[in-house]
N, C-alpha and C positions, 0 to 999 in steps of 0.2 A: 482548738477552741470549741469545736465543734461536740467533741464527747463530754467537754467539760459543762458546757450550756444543756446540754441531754438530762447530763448526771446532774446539773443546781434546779434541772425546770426552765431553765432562761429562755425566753424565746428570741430569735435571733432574728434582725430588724436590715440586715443586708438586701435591701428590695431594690428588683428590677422591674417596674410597673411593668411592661410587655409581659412577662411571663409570672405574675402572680396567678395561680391557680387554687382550684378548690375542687375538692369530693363532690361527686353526684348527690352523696346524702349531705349535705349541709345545705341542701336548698328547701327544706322542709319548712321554715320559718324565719323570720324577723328576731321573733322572740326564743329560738333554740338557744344551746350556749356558744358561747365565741370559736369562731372558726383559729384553727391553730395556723401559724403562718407557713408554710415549708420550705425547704431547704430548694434552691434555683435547679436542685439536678432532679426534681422529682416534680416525672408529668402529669400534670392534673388541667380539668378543662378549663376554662376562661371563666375570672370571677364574675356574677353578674351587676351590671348597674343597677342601681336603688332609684326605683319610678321618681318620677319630680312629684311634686306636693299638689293635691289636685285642687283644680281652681274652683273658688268661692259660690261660683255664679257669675249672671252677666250684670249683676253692681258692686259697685267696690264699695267696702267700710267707708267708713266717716274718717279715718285715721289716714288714708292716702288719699288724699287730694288730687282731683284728676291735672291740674299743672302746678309745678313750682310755686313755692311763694318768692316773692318779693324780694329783691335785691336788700341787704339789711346793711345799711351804711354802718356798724359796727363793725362788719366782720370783709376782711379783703378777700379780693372777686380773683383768681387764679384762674390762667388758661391751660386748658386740657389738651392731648391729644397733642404726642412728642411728635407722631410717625404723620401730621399734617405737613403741606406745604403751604407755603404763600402765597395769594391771589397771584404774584408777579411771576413766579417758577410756574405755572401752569399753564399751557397752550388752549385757544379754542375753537372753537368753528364756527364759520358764517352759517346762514342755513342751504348753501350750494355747496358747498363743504362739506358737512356732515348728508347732504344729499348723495353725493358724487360714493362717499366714503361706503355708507347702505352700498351702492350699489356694485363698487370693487367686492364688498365681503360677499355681497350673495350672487355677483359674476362669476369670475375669474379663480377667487379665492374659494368657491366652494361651501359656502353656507347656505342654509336653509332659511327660512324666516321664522318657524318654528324654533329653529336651536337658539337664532339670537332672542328669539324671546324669550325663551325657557333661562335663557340667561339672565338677560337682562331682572325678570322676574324675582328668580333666584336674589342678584344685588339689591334689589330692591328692600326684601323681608330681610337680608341680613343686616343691612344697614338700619332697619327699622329696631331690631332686632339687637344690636349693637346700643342702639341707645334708650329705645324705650321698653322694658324690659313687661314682658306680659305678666310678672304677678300685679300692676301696675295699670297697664293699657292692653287690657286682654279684648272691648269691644273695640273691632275697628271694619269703619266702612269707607269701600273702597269703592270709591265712582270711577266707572268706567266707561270711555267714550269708543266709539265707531272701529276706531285705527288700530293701528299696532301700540300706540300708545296704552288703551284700553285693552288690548291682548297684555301688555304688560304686566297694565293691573290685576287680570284675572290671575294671572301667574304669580305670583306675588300673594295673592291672596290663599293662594292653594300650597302654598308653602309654609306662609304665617300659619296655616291651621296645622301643620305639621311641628311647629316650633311651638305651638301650646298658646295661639292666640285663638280667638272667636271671631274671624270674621262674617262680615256680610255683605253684598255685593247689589247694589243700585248700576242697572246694565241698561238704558232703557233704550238706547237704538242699537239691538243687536247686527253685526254684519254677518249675512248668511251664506258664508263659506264653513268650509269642513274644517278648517283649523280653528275656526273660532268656535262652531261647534263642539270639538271636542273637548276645550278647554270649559267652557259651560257644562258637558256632561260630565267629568271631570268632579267638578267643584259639586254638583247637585249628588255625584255618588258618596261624596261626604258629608251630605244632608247639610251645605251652607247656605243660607238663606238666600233669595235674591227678593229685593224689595223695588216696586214698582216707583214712579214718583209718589204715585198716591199714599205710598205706603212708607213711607219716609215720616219718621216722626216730625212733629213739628218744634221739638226742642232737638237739635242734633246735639247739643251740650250736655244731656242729661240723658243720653241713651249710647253715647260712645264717646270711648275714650282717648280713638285718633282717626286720622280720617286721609284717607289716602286717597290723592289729584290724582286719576289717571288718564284725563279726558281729551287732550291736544296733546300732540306732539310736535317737534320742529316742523314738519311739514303743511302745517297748520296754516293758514293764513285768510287775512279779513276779522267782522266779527263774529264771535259766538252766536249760533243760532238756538231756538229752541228747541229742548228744553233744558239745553245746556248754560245759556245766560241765564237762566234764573238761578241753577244747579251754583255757577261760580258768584255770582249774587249773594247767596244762601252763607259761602262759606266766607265770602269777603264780612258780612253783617254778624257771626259770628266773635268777630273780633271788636264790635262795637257791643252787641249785645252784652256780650260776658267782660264787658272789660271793669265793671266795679268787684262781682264773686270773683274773676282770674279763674274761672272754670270753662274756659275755653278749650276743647280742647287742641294739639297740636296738628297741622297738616302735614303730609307731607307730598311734594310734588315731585313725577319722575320724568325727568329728563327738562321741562317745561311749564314753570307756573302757569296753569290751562289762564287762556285771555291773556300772555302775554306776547310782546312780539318777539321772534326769535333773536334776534337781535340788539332792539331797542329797548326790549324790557317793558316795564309798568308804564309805558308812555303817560298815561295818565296821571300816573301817580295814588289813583282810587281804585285800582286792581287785587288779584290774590297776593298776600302777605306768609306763604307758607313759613313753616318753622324748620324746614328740612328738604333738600333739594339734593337728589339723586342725579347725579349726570350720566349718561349712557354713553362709554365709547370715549369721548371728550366733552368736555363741559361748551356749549354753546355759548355765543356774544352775550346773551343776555343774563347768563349767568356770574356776571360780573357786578349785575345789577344787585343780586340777592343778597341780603343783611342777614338773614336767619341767619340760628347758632349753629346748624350742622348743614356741612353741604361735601357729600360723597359723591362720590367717582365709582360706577358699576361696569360690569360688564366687561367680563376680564379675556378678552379674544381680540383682543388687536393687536396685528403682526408687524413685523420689523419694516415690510413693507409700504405699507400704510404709514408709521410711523415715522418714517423717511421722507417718504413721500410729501407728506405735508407737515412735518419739521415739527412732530409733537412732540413736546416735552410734560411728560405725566410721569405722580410718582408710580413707583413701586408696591405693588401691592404684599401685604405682609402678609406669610407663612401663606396657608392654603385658602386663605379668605376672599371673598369674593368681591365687600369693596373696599376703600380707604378712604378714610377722611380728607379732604384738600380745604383749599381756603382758610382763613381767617381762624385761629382756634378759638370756638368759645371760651365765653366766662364764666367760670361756675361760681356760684355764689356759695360758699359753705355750710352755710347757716341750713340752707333746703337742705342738701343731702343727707337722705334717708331710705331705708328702708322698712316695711312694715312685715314683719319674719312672720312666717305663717308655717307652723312646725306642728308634733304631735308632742303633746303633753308628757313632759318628763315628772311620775307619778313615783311616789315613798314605794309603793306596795310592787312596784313594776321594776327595779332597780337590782342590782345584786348585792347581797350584803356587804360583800368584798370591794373595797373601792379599785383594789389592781385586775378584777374580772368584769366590772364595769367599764374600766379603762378599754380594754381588750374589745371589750362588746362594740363598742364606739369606733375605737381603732379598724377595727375589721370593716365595721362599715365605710370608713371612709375610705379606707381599703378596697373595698369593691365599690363604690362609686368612683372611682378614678381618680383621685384627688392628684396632682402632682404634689409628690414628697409628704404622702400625709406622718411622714413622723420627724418632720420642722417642728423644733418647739421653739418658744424666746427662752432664754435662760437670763433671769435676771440674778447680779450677787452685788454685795455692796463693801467698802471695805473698812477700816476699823473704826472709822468716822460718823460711817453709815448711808455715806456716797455714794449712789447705785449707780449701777450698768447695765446696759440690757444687750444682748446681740442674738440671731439666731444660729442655731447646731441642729446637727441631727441625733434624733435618739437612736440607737445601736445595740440596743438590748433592754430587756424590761423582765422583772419576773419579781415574788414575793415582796424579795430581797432592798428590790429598787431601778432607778432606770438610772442607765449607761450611755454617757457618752467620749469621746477622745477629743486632746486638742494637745496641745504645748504645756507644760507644767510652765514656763515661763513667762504666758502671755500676761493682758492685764487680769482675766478673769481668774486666771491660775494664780496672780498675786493676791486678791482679792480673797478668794477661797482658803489660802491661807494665815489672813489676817481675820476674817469672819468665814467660818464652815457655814451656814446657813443662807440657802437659794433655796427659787422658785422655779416651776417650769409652767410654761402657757402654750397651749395647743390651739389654735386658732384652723377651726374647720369651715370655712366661711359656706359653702356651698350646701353645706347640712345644717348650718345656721346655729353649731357646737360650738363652744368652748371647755377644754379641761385643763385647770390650775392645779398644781402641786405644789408643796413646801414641803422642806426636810432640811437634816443635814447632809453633807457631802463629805463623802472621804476618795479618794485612792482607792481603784481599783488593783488586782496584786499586777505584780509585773509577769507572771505567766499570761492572766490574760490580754494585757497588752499587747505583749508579744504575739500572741494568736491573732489575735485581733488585726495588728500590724500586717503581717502578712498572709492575711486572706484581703487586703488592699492588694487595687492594680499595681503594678511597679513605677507609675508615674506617679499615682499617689502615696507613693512611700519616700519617692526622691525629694517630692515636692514638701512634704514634712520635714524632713530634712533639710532644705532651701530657707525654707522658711522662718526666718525668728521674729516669730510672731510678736505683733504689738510694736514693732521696735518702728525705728526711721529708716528707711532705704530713698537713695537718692534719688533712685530712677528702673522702670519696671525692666533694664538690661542687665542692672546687678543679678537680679532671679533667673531670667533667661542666660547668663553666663556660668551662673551655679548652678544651674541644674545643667545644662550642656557637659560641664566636667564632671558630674557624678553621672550622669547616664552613659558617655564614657566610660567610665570606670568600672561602672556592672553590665560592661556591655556581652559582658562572657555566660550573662546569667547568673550568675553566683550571688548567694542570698543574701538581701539588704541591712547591713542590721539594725536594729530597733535604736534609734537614739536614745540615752539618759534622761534628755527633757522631754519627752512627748510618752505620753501613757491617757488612760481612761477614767472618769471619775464616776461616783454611783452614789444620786442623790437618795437615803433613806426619808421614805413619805413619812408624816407625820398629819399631813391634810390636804385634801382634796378637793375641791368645786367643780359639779360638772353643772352646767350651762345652758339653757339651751331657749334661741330666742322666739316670743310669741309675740302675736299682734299686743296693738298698741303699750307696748316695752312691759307688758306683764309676764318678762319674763321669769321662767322656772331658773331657780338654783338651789341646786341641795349638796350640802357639805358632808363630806364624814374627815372626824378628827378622833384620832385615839386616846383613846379614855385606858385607866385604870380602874378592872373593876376587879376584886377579889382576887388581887396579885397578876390576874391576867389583863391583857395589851386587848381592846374588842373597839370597834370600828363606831361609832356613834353617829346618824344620820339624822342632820335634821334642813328645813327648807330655810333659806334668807329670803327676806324683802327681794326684790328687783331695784 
């Protein structure tokens, strides 16, 4: 398949993210021409990531609103966040508890106070980070009290400036030890502010966009002194102040809403109301107490030990993430969910004539920004009624000609296609804030290339095509694990698989194009090329659509 794609121009779409590489010279521009893909046996060095979109400044448009709007009784409230558990599956700690627990880790166990807060910190901005996303809530200040609590936040905040937030740091009774020092020199060698009381605006609504509790911890106890009761004052009125604009913005408190008891919670019930509560280690008694929509679980170092020890039951943290979601799953109201796409202008005069080398140009980037599987398309087809379908495939080849993919001749889309030849394909680049559509007809690609194609598959995925009859009813997913157990059997000798009758490749020829690409307040750019007939010859015709 390989000389055959040489000799048509094709380029070949078999991608192993890990080992996509590129030529030293192809780093020369944005604007060069499309990098070619190569072939898995040929070493070249790691593709580079494409910079994130640089931020606006420290005010946001008009068009993102620093909170949510309003639940819209039109539209139903859905709960997020599968990998949560329930208030009831999650263990917690007394504050002699989570006292005793400190003090096994940095005994017996070997911890420093520096690493669990480096941690702890860490959980902090990812969870912050997880949900409020800084093209959005890029100002955020982080009050920070005396304790480890307050080291927390420092740490935390020196992270958010690495994940592309702007923070800034109200510290005002510094503790004058060397750890805490460093962490202040630290955060000043990356020129973030620290602001005095006095120097605390007098609208915190109107000058930041989230605002991180880091000022008591469990070990806290009594009231708030100065000039920390005014500090949790400040953020409680907050939520009266802004409650007609809804420009409040959100808190978020770690490990302990500062003024609450460790225990008992809001006793009062007129205390901090954060929107997001970070638990450290295990979520404390009073965390039970908290309503907000998000409440994580940081600080991913606690041993089997320990866990034993005092019979915790905590979820699992997913892949290499630092925290996870517990409690209660919010409600999203659908209607808010938005975002406001902040891209660079897709221009007539900036484009390539060719709609299959603008493809290319785009592909490649998404390509080297990481994208997982950047060549998922939807492939929509309908059939002689005009009944669509939609599913995703992968693309497997692209060049003048048309783009290539394989599946079952039998399936539904294969019925489909040949009761109506004409589909679409949609590329959906979310991270680079692209879209590319296509429309054509589809044919059958020949059975040579099939056959290549087939087996330059691994050999489970050749069996498993064969297992497979696609679209059809299967009673139970034992029938497939029983067919495929006899045919891998069967070629257990090695000997080559062969290419089933039903399963081959198809190649939608383009006939037009949309590339996409989204901008603030939904002005966004779209420009089509559709082929024209101009003086017997096929020429690409570009022009812009509305948004």
């Amino acid at each position: 398949m390989l000389s055959n794609l040489k000799r048509r121009g094709m380029r070949s779409l078999l991608l192993f993210p890990s080992s996509l590489l590129l030529r030293p010279s192809t780093f020369s521009s944005a604007a060069d021409s499309a990098v070619s893909i190569p072939p898995p046996n040929i070493l070249r060095r790691p593709l580079p990531l494409l910079p994130a979109p640089p931020f606006s400044g420290l005010k946001r448009g008009p068009a993102s609103p620093i909170a949510a709007s309003s639940p819209s009784s039109s539209f139903r409230r859905l709960s997020s966040s599968a990998s949560s558990m329930a208030d009831q599956d999650v263990s917690y700690l007394s504050q002699s508890e989570a006292a005793e627990v400190d003090e096994i880790l940095m005994g017996p166990l070997g911890f420093s106070v520096d690493q669990l807060m480096e941690l702890a910190g860490l959980s902090v901005a990812t969870a912050i980070g997880e949900v409020y996303k800084s093209s959005e809530y890029s100002r955020i200040l982080a009050i920070c009290g005396p304790g480890n609590n307050g080291g927390d936040g420092l740490v935390a905040a020196r992270h958010l400036h690495h994940f592309g937030y702007q923070p800034f740091i109200c510290y005002p009774k510094r503790t004058p030890k060397t750890l805490y020092n460093g962490l202040v020199t630290q955060l000043e060698s990356l020129s973030i502010p620290f602001l005095s009381i006095n120097d605390l605006p007098q609208h915190l609504a109107e000058n930041f966009d989230l605002i991180v509790d880091a000022m008591f911890g469990f070990s806290f106890n009594g009231q708030p002194r100065p000039p920390f009761d005014d500090l949790i004052q400040r953020l409680v009125s907050l939520r009266h102040d802004n409650y007609v604009s809804k420009r409040s913005p959100p808190i978020v408190s770690i490990d302990i809403p500062s003024g609450w008891h460790v225990e008992e919670g809001d006793i009062t019930g007129e205390g901090l109301k954060p929107d997001m509560l970070v638990s450290l280690t295990a979520p404390k008694l009073c965390a039970k107490k908290f309503v907000g929509p998000y409440h994580f679980l940081g600080g991913r170092f606690v041993p089997p030990s320990i866990s034993s020890k005092y019979k915790l039951c905590l979820p699992k943290y997913p892949g290499t993430s630092m925290c996870v979601r517990i409690g209660k799953p919010p409600s999203v109201d659908i209607a808010s969910l938005r975002e406001n796409y902040i891209s660079p202008e897709l221009l007539e005069d900036q484009v390539a004539p060719d709609p299959v080398d603008q493809f290319f140009k785009w592909f490649d980037e998404a390509v080297a920004a990481g994208l997982r599987e950047p060549n998922a398309m939807t492939l929509s087809t309908s059939d002689r009624e005009g009944k669509p379908s939609s599913r995703v495939v992968l693309l497997k080849g692209a060049d003048k000609h048309g783009f290539v993919w394989y599946t079952n001749y039998e399936s539904r889309k294969a019925h489909e296609l040949s009761e109506n030849p004409h589909a679409s394909l949609l590329f959906y680049w979310n991270q680079l804030n692209r879209q590319v559509r296509v429309e054509g007809t589809v044919e059958k690609v020949s059975r040579e290339e099939s056959e290549q194609y087939f087996h330059s598959r691994p050999r489970g995925s050749q069996i498993g095509a064969i297992v497979s009859k696609q679209s059809t009813v299967v009673i139970g997913r034992h029938v497939l694990h029983d067919a495929y157990k006899e045919l891998e059997e069967r070629y257990a000798d090695g000997t080559a698989i062969p290419l089933p009758e039903f399963w081959g490749g198809y190649r939608l020829k383009p006939t037009r194009f949309e590339f996409w690409q989204g901008q603030p307040s939904r002005l966004h750019d779209r420009l089509q090329y559709s082929l024209r007939i101009v003086d017997g010859n096929e020429l690409w015709h570009i022009e812009r659509l509305s948004p």
